[in-house]
N, C-alpha and C positions, 0 to 999 in steps of 0.2 A: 604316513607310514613312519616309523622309525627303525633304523640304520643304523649299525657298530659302523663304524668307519676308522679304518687301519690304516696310518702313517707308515714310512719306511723310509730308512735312509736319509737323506737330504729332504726331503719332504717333512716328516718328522722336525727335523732342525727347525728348516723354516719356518712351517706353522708352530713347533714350539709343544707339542702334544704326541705321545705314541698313537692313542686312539681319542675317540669320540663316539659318543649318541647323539643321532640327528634325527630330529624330528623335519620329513621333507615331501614335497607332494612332487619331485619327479618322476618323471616315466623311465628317464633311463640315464646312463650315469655322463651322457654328458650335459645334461636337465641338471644333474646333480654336482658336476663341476660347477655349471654357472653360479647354482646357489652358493655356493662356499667361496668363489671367489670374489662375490659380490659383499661377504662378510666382511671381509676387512682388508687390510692392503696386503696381510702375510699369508694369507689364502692366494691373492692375486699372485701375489711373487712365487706362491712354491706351482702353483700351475700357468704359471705364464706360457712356458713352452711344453704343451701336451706332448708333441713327438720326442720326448726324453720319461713320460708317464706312462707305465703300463698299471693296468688294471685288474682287479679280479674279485668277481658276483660272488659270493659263499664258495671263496675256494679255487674257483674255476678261473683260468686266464681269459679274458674276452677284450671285447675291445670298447671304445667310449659308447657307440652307438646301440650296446647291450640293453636290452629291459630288463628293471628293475621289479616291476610285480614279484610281488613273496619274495624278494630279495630279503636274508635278515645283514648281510655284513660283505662293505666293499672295503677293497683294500688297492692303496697306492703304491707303488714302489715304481725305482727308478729300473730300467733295464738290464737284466740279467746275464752274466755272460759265463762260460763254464771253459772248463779245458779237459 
């Protein structure tokens, strides 16, 4: 399947890209952390610590263990805070 994939924030920085197309056969997006982190080393660095990564399938905030099926675009960011 292929996947828009959304950087943000410090995430972005690291990997060094706003978005991406991924061509990927995971099932779900922590299937699809591993793949990208096993790309290179600035993959590994911007997800080394998941519990600072939220996530979100077409939009939606979910969490890593979400399926991907008909997924078209994930997106990274780091944790949001409001006032």
């Amino acid at each position: 399947m292929t996947l828009t994939v959304l950087y943000f924030a410090w995430l972005r920085e690291r990997i060094g890209l706003p978005r991406e197309t991924v061509d990927t056969s995971a099932a779900t997006v922590a299937d699809l952390v591993a793949e990208l982190a096993a790309r290179e080393d600035r993959y590994a660095l911007a997800f080394a610590d998941l519990a600072s990564v939220r996530v979100a399938v077409d939009q939606t905030l979910t969490d890593m263990d979400a399926p991907l099926a008909q997924a078209r675009e994930v997106a990274f960011f780091p944790p949001m805070t409001g006032g």
